[in-house]
N, C-alpha and C positions, 0 to 999 in steps of 0.2 A: 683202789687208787695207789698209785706207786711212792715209794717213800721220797721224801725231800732231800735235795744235796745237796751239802755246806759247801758255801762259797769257800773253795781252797786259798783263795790271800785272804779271807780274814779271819779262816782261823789260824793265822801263820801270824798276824795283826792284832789280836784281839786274845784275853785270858777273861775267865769268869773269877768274881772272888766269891769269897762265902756269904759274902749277905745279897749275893746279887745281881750285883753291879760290873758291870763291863769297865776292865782297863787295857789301856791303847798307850801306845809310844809317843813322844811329843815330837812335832816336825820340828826342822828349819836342824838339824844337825847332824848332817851328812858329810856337805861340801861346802864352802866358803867360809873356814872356820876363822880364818885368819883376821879379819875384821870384827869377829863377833868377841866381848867380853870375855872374861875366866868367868864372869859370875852369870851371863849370860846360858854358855853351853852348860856349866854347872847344874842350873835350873832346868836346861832343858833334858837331862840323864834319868828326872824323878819319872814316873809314870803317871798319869794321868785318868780321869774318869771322862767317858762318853757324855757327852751332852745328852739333857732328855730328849732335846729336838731331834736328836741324831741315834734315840736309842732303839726306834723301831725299826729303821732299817737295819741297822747292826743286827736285831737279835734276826731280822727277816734271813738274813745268808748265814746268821749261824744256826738256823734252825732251833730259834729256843723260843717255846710256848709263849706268849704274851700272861 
């Protein structure tokens, strides 16, 4: 059987940490800044943890074991 290929945008998207757990970048702060908060875009610079509902697709294109 031939080996599996990581989705190239997510691993461009997505880091492993050590205990696990998938972190991802938060939307909404790219473009339209100008209406949004300081404390707003501030919040949105932290990084973020993968939802459980969203963590098996994630690990499916990064190829990591269930």
């Amino acid at each position: 059987m031939p080996k599996m290929k990581t989705n190239s945008s997510a691993k461009k998207r997505f880091s492993l940490t050590g205990t696990g757990k998938i972190k991802r970048k938060c939307a909404f702060k790219s473009h339209i800044l100008t209406k949004k908060t300081t404390k707003q875009k501030r919040n949105l610079t932290q990084a973020a943890l993968v939802d459980k509902a969203d963590m098996g697709n994630v690990k499916r294109m990064l190829c990591i074991g269930k």
